[in-house]
C-alpha positions, 0 to 999 in steps of 0.5 A: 500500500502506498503511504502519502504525507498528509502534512502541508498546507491546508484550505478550508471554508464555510461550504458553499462559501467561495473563499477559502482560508489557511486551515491546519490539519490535524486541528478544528474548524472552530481553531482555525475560524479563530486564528483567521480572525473569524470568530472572537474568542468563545471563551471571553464573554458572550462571544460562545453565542457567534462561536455556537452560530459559525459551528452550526454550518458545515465546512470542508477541508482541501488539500494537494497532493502529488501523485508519485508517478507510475505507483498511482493510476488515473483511477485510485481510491483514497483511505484515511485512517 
């Protein structure tokens, strides 16, 4: 089986949103919606309430990758463990 290095840099954005912003994986949405200046700290005052409305949407992560030549075909298929 062919083993591929998942660390590298990382997007992530709200889906159906078309911006996407610098993500880190491993890690959380609510961690990353904080470090790009999304949300406020959920821990300070009433801010819990904005962090609970951004954690209520769906997001997606992208990433990358290389396809080593002649060990992947056109058609592979992907497991994360």
């Amino acid at each position: 089986m062919l083993q591929i290095d998942l660390d590298g840099k990382w997007k992530f954005r709200k889906t159906g949103d078309s911006d996407w912003l610098d993500g880190q994986v491993p890690g959380s949405v609510m961690s990353d919606l904080l470090r790009c200046g999304r949300i406020k700290d959920p821990f300070y005052r009433d801010n819990e309430k904005e962090a609970l409305q951004m954690a209520s949407y769906d997001y997606e992560y992208k990433r990358n990758l290389r396809r080593q030549r002649g060990k992947v075909r056109d058609h592979s298929k992907a497991r994360f463990l």
